[in-house]
N, CA, C and O of each residue as an XYZ file, in Angstrom:
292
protein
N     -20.091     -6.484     -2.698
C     -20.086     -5.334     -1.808
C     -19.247     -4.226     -2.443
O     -18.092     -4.348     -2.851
N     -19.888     -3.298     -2.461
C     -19.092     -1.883     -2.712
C     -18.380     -0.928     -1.666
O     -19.069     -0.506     -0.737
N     -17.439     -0.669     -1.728
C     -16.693      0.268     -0.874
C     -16.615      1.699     -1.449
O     -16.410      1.740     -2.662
N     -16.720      2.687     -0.913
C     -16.664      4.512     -0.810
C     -14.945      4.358     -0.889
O     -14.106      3.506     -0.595
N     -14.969      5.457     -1.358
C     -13.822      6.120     -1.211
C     -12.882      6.736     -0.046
O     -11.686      7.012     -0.146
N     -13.902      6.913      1.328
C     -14.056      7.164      2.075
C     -13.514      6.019      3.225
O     -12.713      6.006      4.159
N     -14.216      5.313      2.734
C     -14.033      3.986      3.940
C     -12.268      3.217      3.596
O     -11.809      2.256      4.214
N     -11.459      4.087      2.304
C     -10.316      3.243      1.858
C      -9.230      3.839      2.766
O      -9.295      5.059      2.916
N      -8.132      3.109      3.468
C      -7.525      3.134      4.779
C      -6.015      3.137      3.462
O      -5.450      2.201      2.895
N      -5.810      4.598      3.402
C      -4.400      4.662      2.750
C      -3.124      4.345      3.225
O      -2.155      3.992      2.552
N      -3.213      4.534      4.724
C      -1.952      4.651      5.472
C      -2.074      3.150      5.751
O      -1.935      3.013      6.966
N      -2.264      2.015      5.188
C      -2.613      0.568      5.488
C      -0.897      0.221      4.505
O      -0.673      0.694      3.391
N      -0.035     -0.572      5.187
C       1.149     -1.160      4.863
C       0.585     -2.432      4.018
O       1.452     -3.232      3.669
N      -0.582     -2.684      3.694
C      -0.717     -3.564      2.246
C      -1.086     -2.966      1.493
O      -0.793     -3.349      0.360
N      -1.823     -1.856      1.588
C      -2.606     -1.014      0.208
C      -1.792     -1.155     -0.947
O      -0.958     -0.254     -0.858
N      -1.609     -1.745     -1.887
C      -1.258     -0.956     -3.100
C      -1.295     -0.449     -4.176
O      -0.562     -0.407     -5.163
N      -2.455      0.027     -3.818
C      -3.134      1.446     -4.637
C      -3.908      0.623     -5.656
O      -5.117      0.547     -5.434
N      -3.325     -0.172     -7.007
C      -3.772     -0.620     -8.146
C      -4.236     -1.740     -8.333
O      -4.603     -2.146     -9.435
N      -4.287     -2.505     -7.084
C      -5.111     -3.667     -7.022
C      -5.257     -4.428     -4.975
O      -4.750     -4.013     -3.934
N      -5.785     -5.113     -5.140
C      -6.628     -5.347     -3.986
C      -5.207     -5.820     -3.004
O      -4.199     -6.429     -3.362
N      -5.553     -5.323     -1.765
C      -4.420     -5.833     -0.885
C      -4.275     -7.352     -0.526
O      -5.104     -8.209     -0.834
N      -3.375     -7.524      0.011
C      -3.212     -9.453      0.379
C      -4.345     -9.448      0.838
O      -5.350     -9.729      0.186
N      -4.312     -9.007      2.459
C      -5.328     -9.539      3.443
C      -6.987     -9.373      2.154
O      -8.063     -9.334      2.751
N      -7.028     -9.326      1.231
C      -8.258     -9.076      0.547
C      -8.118     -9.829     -0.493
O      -8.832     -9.300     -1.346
N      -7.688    -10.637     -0.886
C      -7.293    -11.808     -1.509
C      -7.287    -12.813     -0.914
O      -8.095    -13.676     -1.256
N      -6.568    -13.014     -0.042
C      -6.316    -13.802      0.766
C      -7.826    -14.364      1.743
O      -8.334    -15.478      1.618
N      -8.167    -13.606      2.396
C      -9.725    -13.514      3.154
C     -10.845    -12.708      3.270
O     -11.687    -12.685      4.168
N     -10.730    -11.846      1.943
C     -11.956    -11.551      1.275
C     -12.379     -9.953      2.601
O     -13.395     -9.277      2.765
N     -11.259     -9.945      3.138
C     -11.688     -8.831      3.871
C     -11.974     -7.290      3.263
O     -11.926     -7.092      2.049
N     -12.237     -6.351      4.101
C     -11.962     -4.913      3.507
C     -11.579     -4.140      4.438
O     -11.181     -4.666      5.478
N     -11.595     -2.609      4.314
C     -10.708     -1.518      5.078
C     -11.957     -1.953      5.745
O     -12.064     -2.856      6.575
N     -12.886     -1.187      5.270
C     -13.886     -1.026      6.559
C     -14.964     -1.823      6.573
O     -15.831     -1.317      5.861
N     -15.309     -2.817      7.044
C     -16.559     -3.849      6.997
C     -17.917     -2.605      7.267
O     -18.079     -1.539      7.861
N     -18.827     -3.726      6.254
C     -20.509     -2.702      5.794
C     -20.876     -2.054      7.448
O     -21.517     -1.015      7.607
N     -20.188     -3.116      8.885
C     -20.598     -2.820      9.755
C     -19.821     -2.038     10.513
O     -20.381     -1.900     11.601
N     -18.715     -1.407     10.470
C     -18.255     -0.296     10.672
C     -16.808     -0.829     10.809
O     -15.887     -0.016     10.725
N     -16.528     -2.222     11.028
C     -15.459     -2.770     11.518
C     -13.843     -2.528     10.951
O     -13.580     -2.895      9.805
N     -13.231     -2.163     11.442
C     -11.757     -1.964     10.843
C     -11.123     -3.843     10.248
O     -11.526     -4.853     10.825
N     -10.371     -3.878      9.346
C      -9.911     -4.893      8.728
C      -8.924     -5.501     10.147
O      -8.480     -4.609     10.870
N      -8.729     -6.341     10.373
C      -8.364     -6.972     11.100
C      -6.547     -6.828     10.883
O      -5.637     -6.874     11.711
N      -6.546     -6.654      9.514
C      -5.083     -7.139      9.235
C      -4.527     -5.540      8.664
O      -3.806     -5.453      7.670
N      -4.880     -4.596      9.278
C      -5.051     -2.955      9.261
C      -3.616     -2.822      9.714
O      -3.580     -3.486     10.750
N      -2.355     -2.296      9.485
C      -1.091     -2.253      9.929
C      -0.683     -0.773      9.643
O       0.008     -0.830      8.626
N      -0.780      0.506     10.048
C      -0.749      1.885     10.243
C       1.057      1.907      9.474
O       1.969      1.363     10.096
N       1.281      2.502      8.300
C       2.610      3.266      7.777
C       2.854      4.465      8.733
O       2.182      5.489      8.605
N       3.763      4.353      9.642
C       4.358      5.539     10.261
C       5.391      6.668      9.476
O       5.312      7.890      9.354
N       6.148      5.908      9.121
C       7.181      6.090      8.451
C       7.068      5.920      6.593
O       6.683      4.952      5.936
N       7.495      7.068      6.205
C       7.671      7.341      4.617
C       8.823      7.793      4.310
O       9.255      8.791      4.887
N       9.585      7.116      3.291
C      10.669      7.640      2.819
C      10.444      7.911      0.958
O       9.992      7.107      0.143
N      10.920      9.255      0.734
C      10.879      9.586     -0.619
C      12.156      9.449     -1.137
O      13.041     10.001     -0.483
N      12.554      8.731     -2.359
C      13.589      9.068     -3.065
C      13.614      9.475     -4.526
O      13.108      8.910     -5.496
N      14.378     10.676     -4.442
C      13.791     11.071     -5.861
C      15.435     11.485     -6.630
O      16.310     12.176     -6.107
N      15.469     11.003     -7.621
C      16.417     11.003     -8.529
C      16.280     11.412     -9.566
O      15.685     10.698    -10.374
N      16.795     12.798    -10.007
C      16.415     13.159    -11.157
C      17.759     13.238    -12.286
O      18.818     13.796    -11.997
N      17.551     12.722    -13.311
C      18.376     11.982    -13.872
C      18.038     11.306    -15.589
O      16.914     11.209    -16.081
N      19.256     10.935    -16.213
C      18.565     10.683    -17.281
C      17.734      8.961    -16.623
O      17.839      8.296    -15.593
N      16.799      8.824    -18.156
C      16.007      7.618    -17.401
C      16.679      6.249    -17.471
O      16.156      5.327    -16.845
N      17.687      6.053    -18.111
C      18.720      4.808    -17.588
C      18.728      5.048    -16.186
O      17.961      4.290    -15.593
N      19.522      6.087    -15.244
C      19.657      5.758    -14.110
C      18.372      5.509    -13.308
O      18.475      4.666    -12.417
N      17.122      6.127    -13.481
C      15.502      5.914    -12.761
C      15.559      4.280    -13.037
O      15.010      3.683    -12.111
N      16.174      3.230    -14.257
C      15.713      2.403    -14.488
C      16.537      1.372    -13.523
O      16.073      0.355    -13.005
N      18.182      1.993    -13.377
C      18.376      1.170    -12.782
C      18.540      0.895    -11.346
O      19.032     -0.041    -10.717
N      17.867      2.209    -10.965
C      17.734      2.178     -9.268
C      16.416      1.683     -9.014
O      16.083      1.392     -7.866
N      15.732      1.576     -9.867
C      14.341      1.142     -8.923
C      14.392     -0.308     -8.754
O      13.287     -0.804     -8.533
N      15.474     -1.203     -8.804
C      15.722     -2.403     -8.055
C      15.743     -2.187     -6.386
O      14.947     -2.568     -5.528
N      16.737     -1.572     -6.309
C      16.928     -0.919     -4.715
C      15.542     -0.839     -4.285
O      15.491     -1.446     -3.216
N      14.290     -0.351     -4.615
C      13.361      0.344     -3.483
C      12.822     -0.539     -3.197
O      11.971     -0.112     -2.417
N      12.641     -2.086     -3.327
C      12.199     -2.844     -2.183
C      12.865     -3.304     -1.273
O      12.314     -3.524     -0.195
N      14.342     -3.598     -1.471
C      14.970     -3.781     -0.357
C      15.124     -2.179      0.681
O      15.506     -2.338      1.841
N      14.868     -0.968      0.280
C      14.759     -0.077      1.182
C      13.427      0.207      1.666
O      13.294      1.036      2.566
N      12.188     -0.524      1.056
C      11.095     -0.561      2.027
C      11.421     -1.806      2.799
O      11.183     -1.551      3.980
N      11.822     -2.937      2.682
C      11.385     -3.612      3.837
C      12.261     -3.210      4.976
O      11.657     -3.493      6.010
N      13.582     -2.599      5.278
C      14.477     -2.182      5.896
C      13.832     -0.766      6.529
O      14.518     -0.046      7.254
């Protein structure tokens, strides 16, 4: 099955961008089923936080440990 570009649900808290989300691994689901259906396991990002550090790239290297413990928080 092929999916549009259209039918891809960005604001989805598994998307991540460069390869297939859990729930789509896991049970072969998609954003939007051929029959119009929303993914079951569809979880809406309300909230976005940007952090941007500009800096030499030692420090970019050694903060990007931090940004998963400040997404799941």
């Amino acid at each position: 099955m092929s999916i549009s570009f259209t039918q891809i649900r960005f604001d989805c808290r598994y998307l991540k961008g460069s390869v297939p989300c859990k729930p789509h691994k896991q049970h072969g689901v998609h954003c939007t089923a051929a029959d119009g259906s929303i993914c079951p396991y569809y979880d809406q990002v309300t909230e976005n936080v940007l952090i941007i550090k500009l800096g030499a790239v030692g420090d970019v290297i050694r903060t990007t440990p931090i940004l998963e413990p400040v997404k799941r928080e």
